[in-house]
N, C-alpha and C positions, 0 to 999 in steps of 0.2 A: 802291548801292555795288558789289554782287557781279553786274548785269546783266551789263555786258559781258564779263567773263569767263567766264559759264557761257553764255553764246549767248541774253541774254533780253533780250524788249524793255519790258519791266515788270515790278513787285514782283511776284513772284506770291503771295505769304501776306500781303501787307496786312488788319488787322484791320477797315477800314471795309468793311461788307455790300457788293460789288457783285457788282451784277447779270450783270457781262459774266462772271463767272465762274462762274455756276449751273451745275451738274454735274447733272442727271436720276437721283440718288442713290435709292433707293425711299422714306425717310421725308420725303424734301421734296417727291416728288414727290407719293405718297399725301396728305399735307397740303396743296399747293393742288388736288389733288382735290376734296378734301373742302371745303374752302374755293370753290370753284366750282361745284360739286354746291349748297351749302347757300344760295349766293349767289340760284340760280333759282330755290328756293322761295319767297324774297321773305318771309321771318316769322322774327323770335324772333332769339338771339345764338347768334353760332359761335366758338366756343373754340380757342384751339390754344395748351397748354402747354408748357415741354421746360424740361433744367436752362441753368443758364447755360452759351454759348455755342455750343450746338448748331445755331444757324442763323435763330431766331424773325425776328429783325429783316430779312434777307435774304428769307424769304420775304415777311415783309408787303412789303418794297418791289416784290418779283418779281409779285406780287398787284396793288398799287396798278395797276404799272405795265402789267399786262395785260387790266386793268377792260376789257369791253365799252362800245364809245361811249354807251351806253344809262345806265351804272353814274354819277351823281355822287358821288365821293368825299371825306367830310372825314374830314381824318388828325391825329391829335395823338401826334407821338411821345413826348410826358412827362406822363401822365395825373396826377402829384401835383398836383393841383388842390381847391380846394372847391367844394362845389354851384355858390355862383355864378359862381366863375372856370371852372368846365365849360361853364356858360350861356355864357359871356361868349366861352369859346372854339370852342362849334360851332356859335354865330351867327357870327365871325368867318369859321371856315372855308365856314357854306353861304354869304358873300357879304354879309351885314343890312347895313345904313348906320340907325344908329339914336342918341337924342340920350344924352350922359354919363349923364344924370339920368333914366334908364328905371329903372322898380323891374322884380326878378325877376317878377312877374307879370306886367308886361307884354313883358320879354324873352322868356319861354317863349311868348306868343301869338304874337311876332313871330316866332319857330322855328315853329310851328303853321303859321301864313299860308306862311312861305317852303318848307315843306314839300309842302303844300298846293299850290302855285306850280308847282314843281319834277315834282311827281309827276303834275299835267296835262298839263305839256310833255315826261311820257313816260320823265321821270328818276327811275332808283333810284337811294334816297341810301343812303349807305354809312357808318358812321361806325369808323373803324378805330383801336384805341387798343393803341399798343405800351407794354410794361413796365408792365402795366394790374395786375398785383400792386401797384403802388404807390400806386391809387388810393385814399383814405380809403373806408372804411365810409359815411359820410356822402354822400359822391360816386356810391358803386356801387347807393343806392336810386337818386337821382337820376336815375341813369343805364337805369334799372328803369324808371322815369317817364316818362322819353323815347319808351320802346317802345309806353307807352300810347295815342302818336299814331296814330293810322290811319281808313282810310277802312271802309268795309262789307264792303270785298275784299281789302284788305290796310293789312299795316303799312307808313306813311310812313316808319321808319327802323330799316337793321338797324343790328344792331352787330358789330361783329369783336373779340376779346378776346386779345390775343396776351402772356402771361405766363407765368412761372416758378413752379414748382410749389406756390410759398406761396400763389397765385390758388385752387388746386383744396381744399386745405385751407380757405382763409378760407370758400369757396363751400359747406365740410359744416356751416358751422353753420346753426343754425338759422334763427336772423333773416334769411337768405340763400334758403331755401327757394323763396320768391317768383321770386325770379332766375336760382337754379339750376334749377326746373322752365321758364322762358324758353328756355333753354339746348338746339336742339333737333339740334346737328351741333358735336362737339367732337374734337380730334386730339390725339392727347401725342405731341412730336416724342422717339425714341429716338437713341439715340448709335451711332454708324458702327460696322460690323462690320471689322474686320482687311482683309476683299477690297475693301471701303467705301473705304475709308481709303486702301491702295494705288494705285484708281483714284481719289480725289480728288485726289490729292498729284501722279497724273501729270498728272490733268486740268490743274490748275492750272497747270504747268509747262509744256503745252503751248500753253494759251493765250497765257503769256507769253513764249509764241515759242520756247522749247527742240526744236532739234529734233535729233537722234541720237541715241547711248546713252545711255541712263538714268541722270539724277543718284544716284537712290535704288535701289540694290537691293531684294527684296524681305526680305532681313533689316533693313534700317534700317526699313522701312514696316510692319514688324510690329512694332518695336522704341518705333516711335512710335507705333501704335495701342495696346498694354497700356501706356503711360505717361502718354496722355493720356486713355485711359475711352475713345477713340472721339469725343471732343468736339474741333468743327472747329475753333474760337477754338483752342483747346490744339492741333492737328496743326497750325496756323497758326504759330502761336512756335515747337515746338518744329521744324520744318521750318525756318523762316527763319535758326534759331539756327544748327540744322548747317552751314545754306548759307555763315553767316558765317563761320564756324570753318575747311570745308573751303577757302573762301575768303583766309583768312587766315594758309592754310598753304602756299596757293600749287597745291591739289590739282584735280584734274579731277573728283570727283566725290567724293560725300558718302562716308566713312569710318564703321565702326561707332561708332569711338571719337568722333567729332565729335556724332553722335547721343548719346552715353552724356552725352556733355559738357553737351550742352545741355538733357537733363534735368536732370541734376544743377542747372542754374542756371535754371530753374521753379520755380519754388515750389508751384503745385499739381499740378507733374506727377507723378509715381504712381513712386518708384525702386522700394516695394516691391514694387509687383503688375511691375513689371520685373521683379526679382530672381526671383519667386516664376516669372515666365514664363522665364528662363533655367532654373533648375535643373528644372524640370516634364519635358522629356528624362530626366535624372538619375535625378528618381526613377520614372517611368515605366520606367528598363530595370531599378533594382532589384527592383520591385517586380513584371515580368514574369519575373525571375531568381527571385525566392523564390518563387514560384507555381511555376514550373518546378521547382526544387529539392522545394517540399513535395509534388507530385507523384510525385515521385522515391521521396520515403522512403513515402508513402501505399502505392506498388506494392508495395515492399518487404515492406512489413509484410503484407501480403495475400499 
């Protein structure tokens, strides 16, 4: 709607994950680190938690899509499945061609063999599950079981664990232990810092082709970083918001008030830690005044 007016040639705060817009930010970068690093040891599950919207789902695709020729990858991005609809879907992704009427035992041997298969012709399988908090109980032994495959040298199949912070929780309990000592390379992605935020916000805008003065000042990009915690889903809407508004007014560039606006119409965007970050000046020079001042009468008295 707003491209050609602001000099763009694409949305650039679209909420679908892409990859053309990956920003080298340090907590996504240190996560597929770590995600790479844990990949070449070839054993056990690697975790990577953060809250909603912080980026999980773009890294797992930034990942997929950087696999080493070497890595075979099965991906399930809706892991709400049971035991056997697990079965049923990481035979699908390594490839199985197998008859309706297979029982679970013989589907997990047919995983067995193709694993087997796969790992002589030199292929590390991967098996990577997004929004894996929403896995059953039931599902995350199962999922335990799977790692049991291996040969003398290694494990036939990792696992990638990509969830939101109720996954780290469900993992303290007990009955979990088994799975959680599996667990040998884990990330918790954090939320963008204010400097974060400013250069994602340009980032993005210059992918999408913006090129000259700055839509965003750096008071609207701090305005949107305490409003949304730093969360990029959140700097996403509340950035597109302003863009509509400044848009809408017929303006060359983002406005405070456009930003004020399009908090205000989030629902989970943050007006008080706004507020609380406007007046923070305020009482910051009060309260370097009354220092001053009780210094004053301290000498006095002395």
């Amino acid at each position: 709607m707003y491209q050609k007016h602001f000099g763009l040639n694409q949305a650039p705060f679209s909420l679908t994950p892409n990859t053309g817009f990956f920003f080298g930010l340090s907590p996504h970068v240190e996560a597929l680190q770590v995600l790479q690093t844990a990949l070449q040891t070839g054993e056990g599950f690697i975790k990577v938690t953060g809250e909603v919207g912080t980026g999980k789902t773009l890294i797992c695709r930034k990942l997929i899509n950087e696999l080493p020729t070497k890595f075979h990858c099965a991906y399930l991005p809706n892991p709400y499945l049971t035991p056997a609809e697990l079965r049923w879907a990481v035979a699908s992704e390594l490839g199985l061609k197998y008859a309706s009427n297979i029982d679970q035992q013989q589907l997990t041997g047919l995983i067995q063999q193709q694993l087997l298969a796969l790992s002589a012709h030199g292929h590390a399988i991967v098996l990577v599950l997004d929004e894996a908090q929403a896995l059953p109980d039931d599902s995350l032994e199962a999922l335990r079981l799977f790692t049991n495959l291996e040969t003398e040298t290694r494990k036939l199949l990792q696992v990638v664990l990509f969830g939101q912070p109720e996954l780290d929780e469900r993992l303290k309990r007990q009955e979990f232990r088994q799975l959680r000592q599996r667990i040998t390379f884990s990330y918790n992605l954090r939320p963008l810092t204010w400097d974060e935020t400013d250069a994602y916000i340009r980032h993005r805008l210059a992918i999408a082709g913006r090129a000259g003065e700055p839509l965003f000042t750096s008071r609207e990009t701090r305005q949107i970083a305490y409003a949304s915690r730093g969360i990029p889903r959140l700097i996403n809407i509340l950035a597109h918001k302003a863009l509509l508004l400044s848009f809408g007014e017929g303006a060359t560039r983002v406005q405070t008030s456009h930003v004020k606006a399009a908090i205000q119409d989030t629902e989970d965007a943050s007006v008080r830690r706004l507020l609380s970050w406007k007046w923070l000046p305020f009482f910051t020079l009060i309260t370097v005044v009354f220092g001053l001042g009780l210094q004053h009468v301290l000498r006095s008295v002395v």
